[in-house]
MARVOSE-121629 format. One line per field, with one value per atom (N, C-alpha, C): residue number from 1; residue in one letter; atom name; x, y, z. Coordinates in Angstrom, 1 decimal, padded with zeros to 4 digits. Layout:
k [NUM | ...]
r [A | ...]
a [CA | ...]
east [X | ...]
north [Y | ...]
up [Z | ...]
***
This chain:
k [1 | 1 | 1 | 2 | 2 | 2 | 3 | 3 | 3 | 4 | 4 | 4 | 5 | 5 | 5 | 6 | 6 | 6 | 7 | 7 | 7 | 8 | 8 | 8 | 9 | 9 | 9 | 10 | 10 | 10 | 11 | 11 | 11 | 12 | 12 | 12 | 13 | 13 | 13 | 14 | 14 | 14 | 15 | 15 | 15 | 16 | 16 | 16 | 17 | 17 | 17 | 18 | 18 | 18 | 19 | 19 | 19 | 20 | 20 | 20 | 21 | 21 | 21 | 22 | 22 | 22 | 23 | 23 | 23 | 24 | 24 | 24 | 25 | 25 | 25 | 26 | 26 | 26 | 27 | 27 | 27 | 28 | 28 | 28 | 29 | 29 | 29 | 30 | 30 | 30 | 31 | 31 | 31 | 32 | 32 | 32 | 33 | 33 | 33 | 34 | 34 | 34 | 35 | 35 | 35 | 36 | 36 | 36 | 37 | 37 | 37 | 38 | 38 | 38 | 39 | 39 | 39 | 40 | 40 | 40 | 41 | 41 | 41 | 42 | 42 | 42 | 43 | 43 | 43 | 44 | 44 | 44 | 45 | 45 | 45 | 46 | 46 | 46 | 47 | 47 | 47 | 48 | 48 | 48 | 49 | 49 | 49 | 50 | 50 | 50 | 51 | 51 | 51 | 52 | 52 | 52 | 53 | 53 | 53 | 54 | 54 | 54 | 55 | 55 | 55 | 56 | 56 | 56 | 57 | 57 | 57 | 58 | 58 | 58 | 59 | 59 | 59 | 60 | 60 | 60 | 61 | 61 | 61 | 62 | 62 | 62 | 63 | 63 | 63 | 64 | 64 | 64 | 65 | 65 | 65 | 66 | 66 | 66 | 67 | 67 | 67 | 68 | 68 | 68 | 69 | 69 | 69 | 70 | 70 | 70 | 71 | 71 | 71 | 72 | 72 | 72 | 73 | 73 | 73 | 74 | 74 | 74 | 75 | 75 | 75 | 76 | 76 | 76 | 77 | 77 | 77 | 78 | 78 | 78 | 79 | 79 | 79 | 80 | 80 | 80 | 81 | 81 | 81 | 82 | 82 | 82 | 83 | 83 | 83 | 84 | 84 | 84 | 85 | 85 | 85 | 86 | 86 | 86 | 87 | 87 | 87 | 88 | 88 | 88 | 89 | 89 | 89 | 90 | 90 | 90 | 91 | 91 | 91 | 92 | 92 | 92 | 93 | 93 | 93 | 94 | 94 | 94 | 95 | 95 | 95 | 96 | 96 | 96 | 97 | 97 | 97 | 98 | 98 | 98 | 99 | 99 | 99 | 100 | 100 | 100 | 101 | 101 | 101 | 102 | 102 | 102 | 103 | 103 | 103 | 104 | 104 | 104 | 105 | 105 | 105 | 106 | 106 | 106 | 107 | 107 | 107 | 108 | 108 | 108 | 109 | 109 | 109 | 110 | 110 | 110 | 111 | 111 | 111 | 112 | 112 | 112 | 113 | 113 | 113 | 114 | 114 | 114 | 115 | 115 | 115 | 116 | 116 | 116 | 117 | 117 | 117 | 118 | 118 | 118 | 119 | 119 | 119 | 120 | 120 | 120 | 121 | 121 | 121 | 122 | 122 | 122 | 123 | 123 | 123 | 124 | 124 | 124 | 125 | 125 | 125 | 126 | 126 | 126 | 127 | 127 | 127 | 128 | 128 | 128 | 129 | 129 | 129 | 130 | 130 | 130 | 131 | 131 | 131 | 132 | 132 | 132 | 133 | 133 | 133 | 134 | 134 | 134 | 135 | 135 | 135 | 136 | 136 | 136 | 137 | 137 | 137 | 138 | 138 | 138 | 139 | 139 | 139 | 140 | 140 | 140 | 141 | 141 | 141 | 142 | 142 | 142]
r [X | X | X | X | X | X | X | X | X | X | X | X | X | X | X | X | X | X | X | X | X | X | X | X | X | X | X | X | X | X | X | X | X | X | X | X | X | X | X | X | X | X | X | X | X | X | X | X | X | X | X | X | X | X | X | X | X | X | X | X | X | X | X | X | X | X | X | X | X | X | X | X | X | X | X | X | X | X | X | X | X | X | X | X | X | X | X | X | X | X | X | X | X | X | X | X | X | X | X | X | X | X | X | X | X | X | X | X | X | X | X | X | X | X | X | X | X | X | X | X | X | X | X | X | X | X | X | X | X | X | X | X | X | X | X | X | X | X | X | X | X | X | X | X | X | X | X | X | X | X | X | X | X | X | X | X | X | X | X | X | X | X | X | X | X | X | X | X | X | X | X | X | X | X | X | X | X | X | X | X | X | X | X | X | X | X | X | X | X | X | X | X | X | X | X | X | X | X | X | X | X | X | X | X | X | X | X | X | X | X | X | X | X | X | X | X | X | X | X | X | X | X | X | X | X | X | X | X | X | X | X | X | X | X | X | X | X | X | X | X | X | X | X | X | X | X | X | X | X | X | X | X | X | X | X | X | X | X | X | X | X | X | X | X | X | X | X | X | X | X | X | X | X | X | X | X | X | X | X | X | X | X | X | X | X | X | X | X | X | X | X | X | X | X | X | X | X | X | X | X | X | X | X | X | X | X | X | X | X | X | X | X | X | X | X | X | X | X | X | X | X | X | X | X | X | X | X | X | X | X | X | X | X | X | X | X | X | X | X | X | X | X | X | X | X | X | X | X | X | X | X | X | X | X | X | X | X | X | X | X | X | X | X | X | X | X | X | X | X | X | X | X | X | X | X | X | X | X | X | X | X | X | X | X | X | X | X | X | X | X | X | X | X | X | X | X | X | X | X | X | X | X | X | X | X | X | X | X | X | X | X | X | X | X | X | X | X | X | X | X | X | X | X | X | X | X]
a [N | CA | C | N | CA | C | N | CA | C | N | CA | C | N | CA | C | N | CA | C | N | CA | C | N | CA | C | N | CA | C | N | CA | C | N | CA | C | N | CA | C | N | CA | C | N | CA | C | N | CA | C | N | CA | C | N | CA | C | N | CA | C | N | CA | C | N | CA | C | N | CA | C | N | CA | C | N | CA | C | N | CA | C | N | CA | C | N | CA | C | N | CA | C | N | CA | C | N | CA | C | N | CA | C | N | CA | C | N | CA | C | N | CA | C | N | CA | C | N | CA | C | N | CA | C | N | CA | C | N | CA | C | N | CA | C | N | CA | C | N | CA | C | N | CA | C | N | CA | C | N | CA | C | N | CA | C | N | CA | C | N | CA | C | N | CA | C | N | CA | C | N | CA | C | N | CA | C | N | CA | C | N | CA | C | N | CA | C | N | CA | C | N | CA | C | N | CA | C | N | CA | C | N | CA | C | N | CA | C | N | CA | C | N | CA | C | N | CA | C | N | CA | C | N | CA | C | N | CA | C | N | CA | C | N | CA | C | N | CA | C | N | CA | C | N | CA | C | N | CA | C | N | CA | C | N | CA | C | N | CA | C | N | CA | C | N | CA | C | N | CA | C | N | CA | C | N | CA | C | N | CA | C | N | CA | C | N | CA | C | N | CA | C | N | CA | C | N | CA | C | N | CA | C | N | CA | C | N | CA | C | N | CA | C | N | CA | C | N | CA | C | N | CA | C | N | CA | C | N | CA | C | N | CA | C | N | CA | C | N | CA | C | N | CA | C | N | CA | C | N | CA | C | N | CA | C | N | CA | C | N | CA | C | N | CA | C | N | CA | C | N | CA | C | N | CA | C | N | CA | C | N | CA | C | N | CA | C | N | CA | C | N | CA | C | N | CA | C | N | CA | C | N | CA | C | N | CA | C | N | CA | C | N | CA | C | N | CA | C | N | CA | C | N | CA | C | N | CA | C | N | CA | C | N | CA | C | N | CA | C | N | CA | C | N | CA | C | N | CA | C | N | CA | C | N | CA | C | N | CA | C | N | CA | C | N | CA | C | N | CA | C | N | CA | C | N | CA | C | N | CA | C | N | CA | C | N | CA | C | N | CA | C | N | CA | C]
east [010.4 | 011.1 | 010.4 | 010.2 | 009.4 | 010.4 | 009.9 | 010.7 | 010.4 | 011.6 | 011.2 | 011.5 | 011.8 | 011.6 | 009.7 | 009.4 | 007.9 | 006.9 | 007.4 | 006.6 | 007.1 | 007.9 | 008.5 | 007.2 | 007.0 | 006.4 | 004.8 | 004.4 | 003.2 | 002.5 | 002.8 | 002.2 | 001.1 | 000.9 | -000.2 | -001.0 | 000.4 | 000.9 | 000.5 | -000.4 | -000.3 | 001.3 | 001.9 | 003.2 | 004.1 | 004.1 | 005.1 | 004.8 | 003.6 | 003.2 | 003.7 | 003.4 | 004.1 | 006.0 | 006.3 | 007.7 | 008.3 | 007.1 | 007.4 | 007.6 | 006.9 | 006.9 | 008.6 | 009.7 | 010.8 | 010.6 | 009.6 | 009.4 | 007.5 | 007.2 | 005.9 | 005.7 | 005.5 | 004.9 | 004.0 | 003.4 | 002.5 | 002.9 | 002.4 | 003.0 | 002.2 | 002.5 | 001.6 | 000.4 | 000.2 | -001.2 | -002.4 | -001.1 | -002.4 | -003.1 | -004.5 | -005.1 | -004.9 | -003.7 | -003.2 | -001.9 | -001.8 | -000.1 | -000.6 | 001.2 | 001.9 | 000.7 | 000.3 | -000.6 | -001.8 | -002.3 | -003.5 | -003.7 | -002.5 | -002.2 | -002.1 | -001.3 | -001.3 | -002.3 | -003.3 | -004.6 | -005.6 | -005.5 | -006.5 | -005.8 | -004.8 | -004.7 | -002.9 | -002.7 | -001.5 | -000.2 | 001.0 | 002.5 | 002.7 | 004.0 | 004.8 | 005.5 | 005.1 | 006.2 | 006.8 | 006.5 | 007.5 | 009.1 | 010.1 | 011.3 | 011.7 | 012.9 | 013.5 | 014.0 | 013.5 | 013.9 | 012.4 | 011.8 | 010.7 | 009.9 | 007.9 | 006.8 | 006.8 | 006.9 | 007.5 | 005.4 | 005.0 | 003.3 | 002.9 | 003.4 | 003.0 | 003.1 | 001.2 | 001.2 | 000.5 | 000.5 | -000.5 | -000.9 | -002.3 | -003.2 | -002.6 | -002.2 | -001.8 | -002.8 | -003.4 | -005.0 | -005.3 | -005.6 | -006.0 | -005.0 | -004.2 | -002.9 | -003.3 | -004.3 | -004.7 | -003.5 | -003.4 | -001.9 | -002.4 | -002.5 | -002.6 | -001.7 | -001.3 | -001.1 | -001.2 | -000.7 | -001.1 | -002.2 | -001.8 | -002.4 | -002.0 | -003.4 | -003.3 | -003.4 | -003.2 | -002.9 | -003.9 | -004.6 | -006.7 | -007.3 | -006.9 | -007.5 | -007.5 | -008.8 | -008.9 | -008.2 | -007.4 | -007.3 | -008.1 | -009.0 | -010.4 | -010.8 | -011.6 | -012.5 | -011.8 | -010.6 | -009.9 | -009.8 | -009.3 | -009.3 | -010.9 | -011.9 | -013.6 | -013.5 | -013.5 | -013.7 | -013.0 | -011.6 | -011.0 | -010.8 | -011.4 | -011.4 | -012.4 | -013.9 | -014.6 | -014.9 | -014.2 | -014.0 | -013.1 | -012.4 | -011.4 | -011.8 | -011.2 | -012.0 | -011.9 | -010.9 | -010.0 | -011.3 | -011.4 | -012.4 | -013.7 | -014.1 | -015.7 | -015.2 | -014.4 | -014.3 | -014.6 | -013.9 | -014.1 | -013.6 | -012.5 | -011.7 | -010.4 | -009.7 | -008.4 | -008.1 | -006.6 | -006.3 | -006.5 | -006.5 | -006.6 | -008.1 | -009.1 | -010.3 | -010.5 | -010.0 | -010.8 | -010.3 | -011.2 | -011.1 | -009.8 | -009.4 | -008.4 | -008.8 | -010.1 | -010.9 | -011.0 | -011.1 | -011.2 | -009.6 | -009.0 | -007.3 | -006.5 | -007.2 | -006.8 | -007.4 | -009.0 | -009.4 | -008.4 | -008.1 | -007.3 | -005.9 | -005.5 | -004.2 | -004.5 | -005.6 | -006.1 | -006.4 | -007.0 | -007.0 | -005.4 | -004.9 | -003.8 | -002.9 | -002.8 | -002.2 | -002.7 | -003.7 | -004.6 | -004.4 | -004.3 | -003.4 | -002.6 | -001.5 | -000.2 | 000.1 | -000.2 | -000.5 | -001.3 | -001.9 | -002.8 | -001.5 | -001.0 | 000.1 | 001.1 | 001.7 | 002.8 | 002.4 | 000.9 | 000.6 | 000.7 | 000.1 | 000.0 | 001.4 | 002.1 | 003.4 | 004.3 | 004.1 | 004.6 | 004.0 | 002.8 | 002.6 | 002.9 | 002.6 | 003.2 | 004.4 | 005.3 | 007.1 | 006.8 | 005.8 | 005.9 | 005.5 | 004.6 | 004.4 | 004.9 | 005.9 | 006.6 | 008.0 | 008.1 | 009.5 | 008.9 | 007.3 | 007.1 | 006.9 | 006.6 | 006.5 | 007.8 | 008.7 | 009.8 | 010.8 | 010.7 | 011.0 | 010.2 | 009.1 | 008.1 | 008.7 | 009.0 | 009.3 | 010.6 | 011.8 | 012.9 | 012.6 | 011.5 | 011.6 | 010.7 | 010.2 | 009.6 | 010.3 | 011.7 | 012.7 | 013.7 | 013.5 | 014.7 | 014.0 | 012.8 | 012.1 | 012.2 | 011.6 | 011.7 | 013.4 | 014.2 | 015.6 | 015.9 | 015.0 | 015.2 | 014.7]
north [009.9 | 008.7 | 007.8 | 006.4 | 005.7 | 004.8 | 005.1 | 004.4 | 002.9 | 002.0 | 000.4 | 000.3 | 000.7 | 000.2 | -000.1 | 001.1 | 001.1 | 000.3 | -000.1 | -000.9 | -002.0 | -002.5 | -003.9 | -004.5 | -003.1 | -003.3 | -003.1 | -003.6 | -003.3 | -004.9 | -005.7 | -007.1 | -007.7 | -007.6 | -008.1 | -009.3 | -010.2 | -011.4 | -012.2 | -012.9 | -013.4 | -014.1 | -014.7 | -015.0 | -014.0 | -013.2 | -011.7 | -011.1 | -011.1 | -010.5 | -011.4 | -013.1 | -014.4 | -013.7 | -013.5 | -013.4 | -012.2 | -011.2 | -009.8 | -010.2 | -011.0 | -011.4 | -011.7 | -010.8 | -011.1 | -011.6 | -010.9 | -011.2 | -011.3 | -012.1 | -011.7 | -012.6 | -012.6 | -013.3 | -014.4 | -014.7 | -015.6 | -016.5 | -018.3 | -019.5 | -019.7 | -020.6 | -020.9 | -021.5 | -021.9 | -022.8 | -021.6 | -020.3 | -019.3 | -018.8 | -018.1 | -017.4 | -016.1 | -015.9 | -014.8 | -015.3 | -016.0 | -016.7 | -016.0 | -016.1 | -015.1 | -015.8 | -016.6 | -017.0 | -016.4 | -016.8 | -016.0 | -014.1 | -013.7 | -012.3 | -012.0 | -012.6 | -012.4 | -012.8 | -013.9 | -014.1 | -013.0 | -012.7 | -010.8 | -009.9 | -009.9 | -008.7 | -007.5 | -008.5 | -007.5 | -007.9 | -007.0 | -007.3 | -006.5 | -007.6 | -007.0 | -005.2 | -004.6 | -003.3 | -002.8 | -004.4 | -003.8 | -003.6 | -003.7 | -003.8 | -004.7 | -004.5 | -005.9 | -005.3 | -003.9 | -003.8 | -003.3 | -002.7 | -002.5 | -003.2 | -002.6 | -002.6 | -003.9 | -005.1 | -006.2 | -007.1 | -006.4 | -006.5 | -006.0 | -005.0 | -003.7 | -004.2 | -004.4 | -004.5 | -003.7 | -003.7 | -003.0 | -003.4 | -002.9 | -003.5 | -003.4 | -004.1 | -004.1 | -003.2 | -002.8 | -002.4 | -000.9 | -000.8 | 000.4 | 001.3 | 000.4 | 000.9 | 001.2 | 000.7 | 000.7 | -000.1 | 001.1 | 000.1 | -000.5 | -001.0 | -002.1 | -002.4 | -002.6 | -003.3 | -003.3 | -004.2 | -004.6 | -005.4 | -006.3 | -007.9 | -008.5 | -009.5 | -010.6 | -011.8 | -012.0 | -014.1 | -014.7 | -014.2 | -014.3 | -013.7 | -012.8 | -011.8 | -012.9 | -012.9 | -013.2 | -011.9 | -012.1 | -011.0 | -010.1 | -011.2 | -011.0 | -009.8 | -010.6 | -009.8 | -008.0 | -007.8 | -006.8 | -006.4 | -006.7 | -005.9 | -005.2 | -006.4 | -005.6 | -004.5 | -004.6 | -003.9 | -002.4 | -002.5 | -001.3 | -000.5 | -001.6 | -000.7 | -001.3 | -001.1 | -001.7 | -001.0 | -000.3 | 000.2 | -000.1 | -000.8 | -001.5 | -002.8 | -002.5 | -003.2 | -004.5 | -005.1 | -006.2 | -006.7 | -006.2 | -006.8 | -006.7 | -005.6 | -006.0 | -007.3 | -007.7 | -008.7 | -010.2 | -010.0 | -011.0 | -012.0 | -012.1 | -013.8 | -014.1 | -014.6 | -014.7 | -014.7 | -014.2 | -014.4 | -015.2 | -016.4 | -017.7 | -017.9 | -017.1 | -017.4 | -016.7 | -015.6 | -014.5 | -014.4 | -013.8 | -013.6 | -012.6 | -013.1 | -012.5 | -010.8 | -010.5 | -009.2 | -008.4 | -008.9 | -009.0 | -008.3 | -009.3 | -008.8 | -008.0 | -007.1 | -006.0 | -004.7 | -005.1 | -004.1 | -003.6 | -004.9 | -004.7 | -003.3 | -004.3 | -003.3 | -001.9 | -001.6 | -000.5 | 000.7 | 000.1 | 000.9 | 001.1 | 000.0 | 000.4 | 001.5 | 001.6 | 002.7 | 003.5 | 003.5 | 005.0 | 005.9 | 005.3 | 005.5 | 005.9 | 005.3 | 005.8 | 006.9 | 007.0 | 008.2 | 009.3 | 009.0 | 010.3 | 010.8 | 009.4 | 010.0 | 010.5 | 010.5 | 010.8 | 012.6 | 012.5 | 013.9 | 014.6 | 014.0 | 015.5 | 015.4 | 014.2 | 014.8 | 015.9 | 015.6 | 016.4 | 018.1 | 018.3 | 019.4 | 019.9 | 019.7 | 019.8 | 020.3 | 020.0 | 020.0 | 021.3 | 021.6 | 022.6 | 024.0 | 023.5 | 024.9 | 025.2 | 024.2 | 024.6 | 025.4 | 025.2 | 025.4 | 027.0 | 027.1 | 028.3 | 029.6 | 029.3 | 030.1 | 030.2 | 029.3 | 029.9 | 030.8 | 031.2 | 031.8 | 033.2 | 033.0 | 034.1 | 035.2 | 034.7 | 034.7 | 035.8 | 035.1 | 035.4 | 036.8 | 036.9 | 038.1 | 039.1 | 038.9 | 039.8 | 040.5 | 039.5 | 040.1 | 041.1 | 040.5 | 041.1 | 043.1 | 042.6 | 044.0 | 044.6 | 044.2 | 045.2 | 045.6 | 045.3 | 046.0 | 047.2 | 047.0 | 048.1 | 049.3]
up [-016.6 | -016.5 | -015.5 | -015.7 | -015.1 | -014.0 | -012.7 | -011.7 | -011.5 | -011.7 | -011.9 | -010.6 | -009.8 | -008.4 | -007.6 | -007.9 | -007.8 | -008.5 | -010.0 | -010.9 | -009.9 | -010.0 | -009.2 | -007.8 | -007.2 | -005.9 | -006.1 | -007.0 | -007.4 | -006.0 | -005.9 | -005.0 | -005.7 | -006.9 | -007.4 | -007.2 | -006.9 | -007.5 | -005.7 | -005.3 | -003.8 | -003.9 | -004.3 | -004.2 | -003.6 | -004.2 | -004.0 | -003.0 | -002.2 | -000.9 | -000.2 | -000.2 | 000.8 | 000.7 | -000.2 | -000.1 | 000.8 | 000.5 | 001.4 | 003.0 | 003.7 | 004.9 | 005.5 | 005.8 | 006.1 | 007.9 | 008.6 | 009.9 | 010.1 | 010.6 | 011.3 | 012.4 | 013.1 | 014.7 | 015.0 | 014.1 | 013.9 | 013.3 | 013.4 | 013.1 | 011.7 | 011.0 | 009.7 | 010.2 | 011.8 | 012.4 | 012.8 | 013.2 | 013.8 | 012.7 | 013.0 | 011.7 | 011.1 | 011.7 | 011.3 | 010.7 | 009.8 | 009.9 | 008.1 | 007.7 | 006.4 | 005.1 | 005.2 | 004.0 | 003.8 | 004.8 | 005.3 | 004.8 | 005.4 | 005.3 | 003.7 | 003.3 | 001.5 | 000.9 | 001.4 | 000.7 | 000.8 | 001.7 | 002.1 | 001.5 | 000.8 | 000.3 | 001.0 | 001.9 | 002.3 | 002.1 | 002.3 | 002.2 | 003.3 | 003.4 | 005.3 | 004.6 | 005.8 | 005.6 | 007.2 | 007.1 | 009.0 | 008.5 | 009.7 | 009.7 | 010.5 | 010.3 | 011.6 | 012.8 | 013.3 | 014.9 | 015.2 | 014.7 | 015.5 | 014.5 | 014.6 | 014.0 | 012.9 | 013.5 | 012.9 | 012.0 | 013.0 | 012.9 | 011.5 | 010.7 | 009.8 | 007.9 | 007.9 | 006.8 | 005.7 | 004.6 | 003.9 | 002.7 | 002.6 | 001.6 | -000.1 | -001.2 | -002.3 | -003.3 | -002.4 | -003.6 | -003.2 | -001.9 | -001.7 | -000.2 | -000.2 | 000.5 | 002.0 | 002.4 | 003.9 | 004.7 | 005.9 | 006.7 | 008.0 | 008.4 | 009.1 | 010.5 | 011.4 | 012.6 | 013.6 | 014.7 | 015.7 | 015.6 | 015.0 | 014.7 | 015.9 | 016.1 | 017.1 | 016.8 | 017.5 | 016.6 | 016.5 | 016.7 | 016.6 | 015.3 | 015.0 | 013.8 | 013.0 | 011.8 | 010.4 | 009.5 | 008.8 | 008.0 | 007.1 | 006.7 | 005.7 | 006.4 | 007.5 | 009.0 | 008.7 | 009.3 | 009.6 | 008.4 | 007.5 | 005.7 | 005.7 | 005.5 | 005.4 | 006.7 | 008.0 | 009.0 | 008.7 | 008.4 | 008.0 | 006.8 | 006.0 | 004.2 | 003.4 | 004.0 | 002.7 | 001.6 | 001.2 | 000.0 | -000.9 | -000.3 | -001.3 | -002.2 | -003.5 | -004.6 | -004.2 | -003.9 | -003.5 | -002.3 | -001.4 | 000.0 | -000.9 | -001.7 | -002.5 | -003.5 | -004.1 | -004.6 | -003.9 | -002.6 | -001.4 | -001.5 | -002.2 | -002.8 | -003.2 | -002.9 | -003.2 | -004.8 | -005.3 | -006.1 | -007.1 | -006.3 | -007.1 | -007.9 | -007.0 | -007.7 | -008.5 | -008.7 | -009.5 | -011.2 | -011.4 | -013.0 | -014.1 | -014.8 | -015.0 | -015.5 | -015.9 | -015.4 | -014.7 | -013.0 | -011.9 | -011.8 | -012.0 | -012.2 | -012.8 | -014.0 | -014.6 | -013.7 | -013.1 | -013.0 | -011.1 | -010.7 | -009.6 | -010.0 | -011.1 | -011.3 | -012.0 | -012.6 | -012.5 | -012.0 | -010.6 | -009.4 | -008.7 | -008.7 | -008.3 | -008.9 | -010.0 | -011.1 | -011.3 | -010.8 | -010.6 | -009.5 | -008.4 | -006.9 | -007.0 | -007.9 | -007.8 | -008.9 | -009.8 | -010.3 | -009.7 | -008.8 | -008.2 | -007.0 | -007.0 | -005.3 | -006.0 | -007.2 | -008.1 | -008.4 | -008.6 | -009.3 | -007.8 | -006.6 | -005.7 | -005.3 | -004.9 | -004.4 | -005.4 | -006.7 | -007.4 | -007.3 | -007.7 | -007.1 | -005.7 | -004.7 | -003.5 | -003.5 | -004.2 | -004.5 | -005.0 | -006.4 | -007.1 | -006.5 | -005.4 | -004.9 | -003.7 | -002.8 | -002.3 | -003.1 | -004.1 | -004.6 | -004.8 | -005.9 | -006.0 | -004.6 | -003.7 | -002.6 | -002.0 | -001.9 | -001.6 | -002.8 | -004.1 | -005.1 | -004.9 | -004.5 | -004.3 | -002.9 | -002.0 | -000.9 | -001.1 | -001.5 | -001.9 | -002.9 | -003.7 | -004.5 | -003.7 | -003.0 | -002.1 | -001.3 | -000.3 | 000.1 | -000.9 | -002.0 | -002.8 | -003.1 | -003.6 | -003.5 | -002.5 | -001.2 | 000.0 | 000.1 | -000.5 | -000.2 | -001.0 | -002.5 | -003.1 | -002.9]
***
């Protein structure tokens, strides 16, 4: 069954990252202000009582904070993840190729499928060692 919560939150879209911004600290003048931030690549995942700073990369899921009202987001995205397809691309949404744009969503569904498969195994071999466990006790009683 496919979770539409998760498809939802895909940020592909620089619009839908600007909208994710429920708090951030910076004015639209500083170079760290919410446009800026969505043009590089990130959506807010702060909260509203703490870590209000906390974003992360739509592409390659790099998290991010303790931003200064100085930081380029670009700058900080290359410095912390030049591996991400998104910072080798080097350009906002708006410029890029609608190519460019599949191969984004790509990677990103590749990610999340890879996070889907280990968390699931993870689950499976926790469930199997504790069944293992349990029959090991059951034997040592007989």
């Amino acid at each position: 069954m496919v979770q539409t919560e998760n498809i939802e939150k895909v940020y592909l879209f620089e619009k839908d990252r600007v909208n994710s911004f429920k708090k951030w600290p910076y004015s639209g003048s500083s170079p760290c202000n919410i446009q800026k931030m969505a043009e590089a690549g990130f959506y807010w995942q702060g909260d509203d009582k703490e870590d209000e700073d906390t974003s992360v990369c739509f592409v390659c899921g790099k998290v991010l904070d303790g931003w200064e009202e100085s930081d380029d987001p670009w700058e900080e995205h290359k410095k912390h993840a030049p591996q991400c397809l998104f910072v080798k691309y080097g350009r906002p949404e708006a410029e890029m190729t609608c190519e460019e744009m599949l191969n984004l969503l790509e990677v990103i569904l590749k990610g999340r499928i890879q996070s889907s498969y280990t968390a699931l195994k993870d689950c499976l071999k926790a469930h199997i060692e504790k069944k293992r466990k349990e029959m090991t006790k059951q034997l040592s009683k007989n």
